[in-house]
C-alpha positions in Angstrom: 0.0 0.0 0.0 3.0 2.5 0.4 4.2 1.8 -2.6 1.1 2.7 -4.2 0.6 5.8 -2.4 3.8 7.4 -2.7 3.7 6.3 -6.9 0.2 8.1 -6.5 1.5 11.2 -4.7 4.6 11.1 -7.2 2.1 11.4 -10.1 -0.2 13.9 -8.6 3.0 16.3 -7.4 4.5 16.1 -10.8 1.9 18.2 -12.1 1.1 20.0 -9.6 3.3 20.2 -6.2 1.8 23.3 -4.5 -0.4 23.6 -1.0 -3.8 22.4 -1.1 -6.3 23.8 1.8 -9.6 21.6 1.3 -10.7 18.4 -0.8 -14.2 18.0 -2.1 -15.7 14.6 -2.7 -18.7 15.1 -5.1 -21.4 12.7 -5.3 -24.1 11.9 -8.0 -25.4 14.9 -10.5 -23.1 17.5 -7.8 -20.2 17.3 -10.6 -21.4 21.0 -11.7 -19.8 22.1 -8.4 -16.4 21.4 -9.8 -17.4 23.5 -12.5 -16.8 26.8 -10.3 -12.7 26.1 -10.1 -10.8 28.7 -11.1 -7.5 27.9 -12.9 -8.5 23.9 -12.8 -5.8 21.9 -13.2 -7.8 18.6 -14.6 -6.3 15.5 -13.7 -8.5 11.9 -15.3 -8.4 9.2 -13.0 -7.4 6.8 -15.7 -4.4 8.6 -15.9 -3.7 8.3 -12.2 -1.5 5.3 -10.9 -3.8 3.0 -8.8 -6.4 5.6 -9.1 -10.0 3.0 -9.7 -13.1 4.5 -12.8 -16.6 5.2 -11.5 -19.2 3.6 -14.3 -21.8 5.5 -13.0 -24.0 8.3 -14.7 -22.6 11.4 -14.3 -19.5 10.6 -12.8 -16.8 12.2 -14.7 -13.6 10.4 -13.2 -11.2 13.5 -12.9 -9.6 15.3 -10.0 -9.6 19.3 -10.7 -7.4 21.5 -8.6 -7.5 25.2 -8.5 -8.7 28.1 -6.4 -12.3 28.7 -5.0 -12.4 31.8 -2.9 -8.5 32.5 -2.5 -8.8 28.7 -1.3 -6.9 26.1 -3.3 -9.2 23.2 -3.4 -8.9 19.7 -4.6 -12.2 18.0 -5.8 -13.3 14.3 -7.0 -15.6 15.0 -9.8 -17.3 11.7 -9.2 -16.5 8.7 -7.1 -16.2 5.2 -7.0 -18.6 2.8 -4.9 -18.3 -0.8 -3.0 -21.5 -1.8 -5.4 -19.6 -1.6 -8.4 -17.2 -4.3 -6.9 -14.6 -2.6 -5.8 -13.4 -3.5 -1.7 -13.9 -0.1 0.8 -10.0 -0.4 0.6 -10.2 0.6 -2.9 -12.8 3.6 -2.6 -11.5 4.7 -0.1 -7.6 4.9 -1.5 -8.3 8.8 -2.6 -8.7 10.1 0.9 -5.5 8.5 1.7 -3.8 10.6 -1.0 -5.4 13.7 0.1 -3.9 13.3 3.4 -0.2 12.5 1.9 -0.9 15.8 0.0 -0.8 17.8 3.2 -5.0 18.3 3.0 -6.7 19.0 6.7 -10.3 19.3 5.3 -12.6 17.4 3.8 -16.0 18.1 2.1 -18.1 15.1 1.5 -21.5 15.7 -0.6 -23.8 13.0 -1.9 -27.5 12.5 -3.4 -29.1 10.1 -0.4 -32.9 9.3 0.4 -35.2 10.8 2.7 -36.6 8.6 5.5 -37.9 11.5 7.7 -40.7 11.7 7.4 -40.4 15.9 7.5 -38.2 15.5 4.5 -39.1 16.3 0.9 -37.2 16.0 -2.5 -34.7 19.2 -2.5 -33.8 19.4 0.8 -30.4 19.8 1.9 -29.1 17.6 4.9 -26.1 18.2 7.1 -25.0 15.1 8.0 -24.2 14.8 12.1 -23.7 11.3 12.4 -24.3 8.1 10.6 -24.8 4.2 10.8 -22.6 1.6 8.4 -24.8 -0.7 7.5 -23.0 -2.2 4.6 -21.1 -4.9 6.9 -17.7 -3.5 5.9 -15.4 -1.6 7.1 -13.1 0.6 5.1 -9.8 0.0 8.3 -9.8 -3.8 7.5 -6.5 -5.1 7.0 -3.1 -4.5 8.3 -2.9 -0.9 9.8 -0.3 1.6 8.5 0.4 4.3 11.6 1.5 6.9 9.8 -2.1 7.4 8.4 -3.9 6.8 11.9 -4.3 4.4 14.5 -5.2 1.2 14.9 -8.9 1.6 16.8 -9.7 5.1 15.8 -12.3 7.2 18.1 -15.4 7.7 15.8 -17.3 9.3 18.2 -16.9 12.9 16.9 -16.6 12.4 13.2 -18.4 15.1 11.8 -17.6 18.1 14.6 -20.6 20.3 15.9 -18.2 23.7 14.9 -18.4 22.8 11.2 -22.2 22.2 11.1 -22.7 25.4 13.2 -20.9 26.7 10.3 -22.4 25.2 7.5 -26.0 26.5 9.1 -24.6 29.7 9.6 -23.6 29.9 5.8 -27.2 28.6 5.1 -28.7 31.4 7.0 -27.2 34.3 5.2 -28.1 32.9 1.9 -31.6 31.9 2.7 -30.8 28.7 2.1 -33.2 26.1 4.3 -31.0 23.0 5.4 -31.6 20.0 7.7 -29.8 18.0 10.3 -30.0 14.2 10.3 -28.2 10.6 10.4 -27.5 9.0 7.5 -27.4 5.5 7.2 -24.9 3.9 4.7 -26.4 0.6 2.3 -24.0 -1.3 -0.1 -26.4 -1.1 -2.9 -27.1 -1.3 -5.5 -30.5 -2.1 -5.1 -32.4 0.8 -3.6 -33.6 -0.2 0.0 -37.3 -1.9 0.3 -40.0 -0.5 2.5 -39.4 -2.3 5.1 -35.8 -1.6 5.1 -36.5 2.2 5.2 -39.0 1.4 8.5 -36.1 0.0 10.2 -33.6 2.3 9.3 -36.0 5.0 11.0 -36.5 3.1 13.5 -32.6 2.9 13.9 -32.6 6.8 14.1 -31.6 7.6 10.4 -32.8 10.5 8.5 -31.4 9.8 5.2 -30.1 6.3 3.3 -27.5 6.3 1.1 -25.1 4.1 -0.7 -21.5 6.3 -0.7 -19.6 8.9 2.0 -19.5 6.7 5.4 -16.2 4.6 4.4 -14.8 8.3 3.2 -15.7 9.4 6.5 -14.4 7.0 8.5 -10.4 6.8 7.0 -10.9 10.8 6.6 -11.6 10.9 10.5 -8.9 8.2 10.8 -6.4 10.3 9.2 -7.9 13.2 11.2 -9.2 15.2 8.8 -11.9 17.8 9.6 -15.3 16.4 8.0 -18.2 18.1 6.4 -20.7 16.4 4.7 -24.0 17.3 3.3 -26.6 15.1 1.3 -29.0 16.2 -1.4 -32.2 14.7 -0.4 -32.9 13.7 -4.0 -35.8 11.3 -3.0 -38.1 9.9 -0.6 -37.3 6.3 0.1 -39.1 3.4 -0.8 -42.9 3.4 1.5 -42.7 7.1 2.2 -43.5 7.9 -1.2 -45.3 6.1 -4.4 -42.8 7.2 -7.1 -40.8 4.6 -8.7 -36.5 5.0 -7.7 -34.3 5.7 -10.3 -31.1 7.4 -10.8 -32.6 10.0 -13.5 -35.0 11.4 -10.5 -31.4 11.6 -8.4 -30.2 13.6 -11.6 -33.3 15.8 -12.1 -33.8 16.7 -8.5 -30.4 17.7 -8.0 -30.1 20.2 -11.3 -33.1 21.5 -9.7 -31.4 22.4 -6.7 -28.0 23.2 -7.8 -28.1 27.1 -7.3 -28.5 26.7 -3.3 -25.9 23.8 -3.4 -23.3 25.1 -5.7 -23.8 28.7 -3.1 -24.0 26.8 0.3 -20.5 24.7 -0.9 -18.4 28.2 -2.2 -19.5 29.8 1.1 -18.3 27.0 3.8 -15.1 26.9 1.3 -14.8 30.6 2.1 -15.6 30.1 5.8 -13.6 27.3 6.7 
């Protein structure tokens, strides 16, 4: 793994070898958010040494680094899931890199389902904790200490300053947001009814099928995490409408004014 990583990092810092404050992890149809990079320095993932392809729709596979607000950010333009049959290991490899490249922050954003019943399609969801429910864990394996340590606290993942700042953002732009737990399925199969049932019953507010194994080695790395989910659904029961990915897509785009604001402003905050 060492070796890979520092072939990784010695590709990466070839092309670009400079300071970079904040990574950006964005999830399904919040691509456009990369689009607001200044001086983007586009890196494809297929050109990246040990570096794994998303085959999902809208994805685009490419690491962009440039300045957002006077910040120099670094941001996934898609990622890559355990459903498509990679191990966490393997999804999880990027965050690894960020922290070799010096990076302290982390912003996590996905499209997820609503299970609260208070929820509608649109909402935006600060995530303050959340429940792995995909019976993997991303620290499997042989533990390197120079990324973290062996039985990492996860107690505190996503810190109470950052979502105090994130609401704060919210509030000056008029942007409405939620608070919840989201709850992390393997997929790919969107959950059943009574899945949802018991994942509320569990205390989630939102289901999901990426973000919690980033989480978790970004917290084990101790890296400051931020994460928000588009609540691009309702969840199976809680509403008649058939789940697909094109209603992830269209609700999304519909959204993407507050999003693509409440994301520059935390950058600029943070």
């Amino acid at each position: 793994m060492k070796e890979k990583i520092n072939e990784t990092l010695s590709y990466i810092q070839e092309i670009y070898s400079g300071r970079v404050e904040i990574g950006m992890i964005l999830g399904s149809g919040l691509g456009f958010i990369g689009d607001k990079i200044e001086n983007p320095i586009i890196i494809n993932y297929s050109d990246i040494p040990h570096f794994k392809i998303s085959s999902v729709q809208s994805h685009r596979n490419r690491l962009i680094i440039g300045d957002l607000f006077g910040k120099k950010v670094l941001a996934m333009q898609g990622r890559i899931h355990y459903y498509e049959g990679f191990t966490q290991e393997e999804i999880t490899y990027p965050i690894k890199i960020f922290k070799k490249l010096g990076i302290e922050k982390i912003l996590l954003t996905n499209a997820a389902g609503g299970c609260n019943h208070s929820f509608s399609a649109g909402d935006i969801m600060i995530i303050n904790d959340h429940i792995n429910f995909s019976g993997k864990n991303p620290l499997i394996g042989p533990n390197d200490d120079d990324l973290g340590p062996r039985f990492p606290d996860m107690s505190n993942i996503y810190k109470k300053k950052y979502r105090e700042l994130v609401k704060k953002c919210a509030v000056e732009n008029n942007i409405e947001v939620k608070e919840g737990v989201y709850m992390y399925f393997s997929g790919p199969s969107y959950e059943t009814p009574a899945e949802i049932r018991m994942a509320s019953l569990m205390g989630a507010d939102a289901v999901g099928m990426s973000t919690v194994p980033e989480a978790i080695v970004a917290n084990y790395c101790d890296m400051d995490v931020i994460a928000i989910s588009c609540i691009s659904n309702l969840a199976a029961g809680i509403s008649d409408m058939v789940l697909n990915h094109k209603e992830v897509i269209e609700t999304t785009n519909r959204v993407k004014n507050n999003l693509s604001k409440l994301v520059e402003e935390i950058v600029l905050k943070i």
